[in-house]
C-alpha positions as CSV (number, residue, x, y, z in Angstrom):
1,X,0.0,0.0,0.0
2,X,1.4,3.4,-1.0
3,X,0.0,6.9,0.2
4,X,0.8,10.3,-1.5
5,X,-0.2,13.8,-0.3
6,X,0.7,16.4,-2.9
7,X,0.3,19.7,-1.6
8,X,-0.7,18.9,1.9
9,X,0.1,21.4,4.9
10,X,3.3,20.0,6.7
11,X,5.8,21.3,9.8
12,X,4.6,24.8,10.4
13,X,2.6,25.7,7.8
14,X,5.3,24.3,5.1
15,X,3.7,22.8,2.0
16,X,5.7,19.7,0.7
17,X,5.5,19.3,-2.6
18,X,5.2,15.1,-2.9
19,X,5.5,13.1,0.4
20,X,4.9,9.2,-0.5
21,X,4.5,6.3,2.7
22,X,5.4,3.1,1.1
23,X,5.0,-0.1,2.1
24,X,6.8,-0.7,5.7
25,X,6.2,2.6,7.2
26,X,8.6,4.7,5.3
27,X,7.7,8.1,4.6
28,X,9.7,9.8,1.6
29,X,10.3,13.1,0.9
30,X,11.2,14.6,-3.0
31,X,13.2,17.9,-2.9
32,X,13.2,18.6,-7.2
33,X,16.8,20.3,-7.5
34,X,15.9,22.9,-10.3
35,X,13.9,24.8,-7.8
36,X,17.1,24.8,-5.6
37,X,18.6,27.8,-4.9
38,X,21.8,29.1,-6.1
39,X,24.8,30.3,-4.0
40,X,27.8,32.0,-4.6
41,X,29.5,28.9,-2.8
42,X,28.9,26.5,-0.1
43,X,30.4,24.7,3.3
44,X,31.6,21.7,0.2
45,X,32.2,24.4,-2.7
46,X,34.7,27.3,-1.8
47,X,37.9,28.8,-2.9
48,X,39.9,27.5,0.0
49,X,37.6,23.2,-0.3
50,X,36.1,21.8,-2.8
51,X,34.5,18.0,-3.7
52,X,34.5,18.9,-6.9
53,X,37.7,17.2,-9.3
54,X,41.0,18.0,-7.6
55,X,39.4,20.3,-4.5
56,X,39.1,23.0,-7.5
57,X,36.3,25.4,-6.6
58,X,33.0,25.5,-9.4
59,X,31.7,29.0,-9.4
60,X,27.6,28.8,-9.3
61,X,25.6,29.4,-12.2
62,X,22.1,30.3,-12.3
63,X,19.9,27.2,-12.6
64,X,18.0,26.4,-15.6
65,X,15.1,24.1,-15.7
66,X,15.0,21.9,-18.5
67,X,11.6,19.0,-18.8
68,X,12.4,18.6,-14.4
69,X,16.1,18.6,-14.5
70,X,19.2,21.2,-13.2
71,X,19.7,21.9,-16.4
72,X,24.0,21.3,-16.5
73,X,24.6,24.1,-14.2
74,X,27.4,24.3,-11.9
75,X,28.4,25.3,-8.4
76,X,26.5,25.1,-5.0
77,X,23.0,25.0,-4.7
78,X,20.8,25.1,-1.1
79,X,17.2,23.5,0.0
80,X,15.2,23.7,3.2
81,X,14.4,20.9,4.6
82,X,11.4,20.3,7.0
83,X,10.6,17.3,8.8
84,X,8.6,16.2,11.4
85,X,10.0,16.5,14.9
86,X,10.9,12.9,16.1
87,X,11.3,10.9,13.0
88,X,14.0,9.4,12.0
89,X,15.8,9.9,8.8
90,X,16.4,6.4,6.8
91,X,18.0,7.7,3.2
92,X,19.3,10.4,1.2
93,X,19.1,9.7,-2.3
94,X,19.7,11.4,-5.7
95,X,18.2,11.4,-9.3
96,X,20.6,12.4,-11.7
97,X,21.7,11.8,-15.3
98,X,25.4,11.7,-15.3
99,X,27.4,11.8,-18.5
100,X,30.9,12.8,-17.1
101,X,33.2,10.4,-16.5
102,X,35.4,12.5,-14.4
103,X,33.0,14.5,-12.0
104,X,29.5,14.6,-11.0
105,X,27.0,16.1,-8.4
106,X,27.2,15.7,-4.4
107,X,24.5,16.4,-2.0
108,X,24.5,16.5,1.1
109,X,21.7,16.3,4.5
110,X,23.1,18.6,7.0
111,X,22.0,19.4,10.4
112,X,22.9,23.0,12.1
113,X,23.0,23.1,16.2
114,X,20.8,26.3,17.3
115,X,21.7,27.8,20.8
116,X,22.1,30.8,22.4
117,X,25.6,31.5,23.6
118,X,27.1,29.1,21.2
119,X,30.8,29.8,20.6
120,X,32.4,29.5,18.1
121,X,29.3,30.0,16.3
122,X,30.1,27.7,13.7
123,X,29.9,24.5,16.0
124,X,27.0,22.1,15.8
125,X,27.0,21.5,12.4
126,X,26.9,18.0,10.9
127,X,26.5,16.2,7.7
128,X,24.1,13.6,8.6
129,X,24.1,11.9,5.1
130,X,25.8,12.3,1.4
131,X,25.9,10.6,-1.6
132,X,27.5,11.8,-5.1
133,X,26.9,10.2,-9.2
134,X,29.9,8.3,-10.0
135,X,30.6,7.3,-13.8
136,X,29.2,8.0,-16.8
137,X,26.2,6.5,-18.9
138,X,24.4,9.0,-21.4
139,X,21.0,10.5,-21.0
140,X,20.2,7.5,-18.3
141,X,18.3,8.6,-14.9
142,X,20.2,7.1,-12.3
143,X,19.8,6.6,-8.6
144,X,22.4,7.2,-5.8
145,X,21.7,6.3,-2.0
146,X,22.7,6.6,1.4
147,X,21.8,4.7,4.4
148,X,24.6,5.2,6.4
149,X,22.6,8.6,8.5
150,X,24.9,10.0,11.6
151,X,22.4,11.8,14.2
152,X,19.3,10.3,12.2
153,X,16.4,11.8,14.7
154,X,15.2,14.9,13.8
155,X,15.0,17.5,16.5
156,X,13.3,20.5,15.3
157,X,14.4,22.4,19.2
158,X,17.3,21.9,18.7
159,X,18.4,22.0,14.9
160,X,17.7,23.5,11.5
161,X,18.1,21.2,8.4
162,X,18.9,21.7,4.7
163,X,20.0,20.4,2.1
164,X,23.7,21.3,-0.2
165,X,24.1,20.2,-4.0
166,X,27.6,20.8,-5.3
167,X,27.4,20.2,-9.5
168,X,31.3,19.8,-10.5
169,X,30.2,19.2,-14.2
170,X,27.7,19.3,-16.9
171,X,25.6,16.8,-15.2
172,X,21.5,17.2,-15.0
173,X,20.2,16.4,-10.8
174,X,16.5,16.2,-11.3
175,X,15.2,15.2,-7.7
176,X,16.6,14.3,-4.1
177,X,14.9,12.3,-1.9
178,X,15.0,12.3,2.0
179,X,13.2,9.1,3.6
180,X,12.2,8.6,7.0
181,X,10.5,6.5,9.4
182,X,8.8,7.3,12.9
């Protein structure tokens, strides 16, 4: 038995665009990356670290939309992520048609720690899951997955969550998915 809400009210007045419960309980989440927003770089994409190809920094274009993908634009891309307080997260998985053989696109789930007083401001933060395309088939959808989540439960007190796409190459991401179970 599968159940899908498309446009239904979530956390805090969010909508969610598609939210599907499959079989087993799991609840999964689509984020489509060509209504990411672009940065000018990113905690993974920046002059000084880089995934990309040799730690070389990809300057962020403006997306393009092209029949649901990113339409081969580069750099560092950002997505708020909102989910309900106590799950746990089960997956991170990208859609993505790859056709370089030498780079390809990495996102990441990240958590940020929220708290008065913290210092250095910049602790807290924690990639909870990532996963990146690897090889190169032409115009092929292809699926990429995580399961290994660090600090899975989702504390909404405590933490903000969002999501970072770094495209290295000419490669189209057309959706990520976040999947989580209570």
């Amino acid at each position: 038995m599968i159940a899908v809400a498309i446009g239904a009210i979530g956390v805090a007045g969010a909508v969610i665009i598609s939210q599907v419960t499959a079989a087993g309980g799991a609840t999964v989440v689509d984020f489509p990356v060509a209504a990411f927003t672009p940065v000018e770089d990113s905690t993974h994409n920046n002059n000084g670290n880089s995934v990309c190809q040799n730690g070389v920094f990809v300057p962020s274009e403006q997306g393009s939309e092209n029949k649901g993908d990113l339409n081969a634009r580069k750099g560092s891309f950002l997505e708020r992520v909102q989910l309900p307080q106590g799950v746990t997260v089960r997956s991170l998985t990208l859609f993505v048609n790859d056709n370089d053989g030498d780079d390809g696109a990495h996102v990441f789930l990240v958590r940020k720690l929220v708290q008065r007083g913290l210092s250095p401001q910049f602790e807290g933060y924690r990639v909870m899951a990532s996963t990146q395309s690897q090889g190169a088939v032409l115009n092929t959808m292809r699926k990429f997955t995580d399961r290994s989540v660090s600090g899975a439960r989702i504390d909404n007190t405590r933490f903000f969550y969002f999501l970072e796409l770094v495209n290295c190459a000419t490669v189209e991401p057309f959706d990520v998915q976040v999947a989580y179970a209570r």
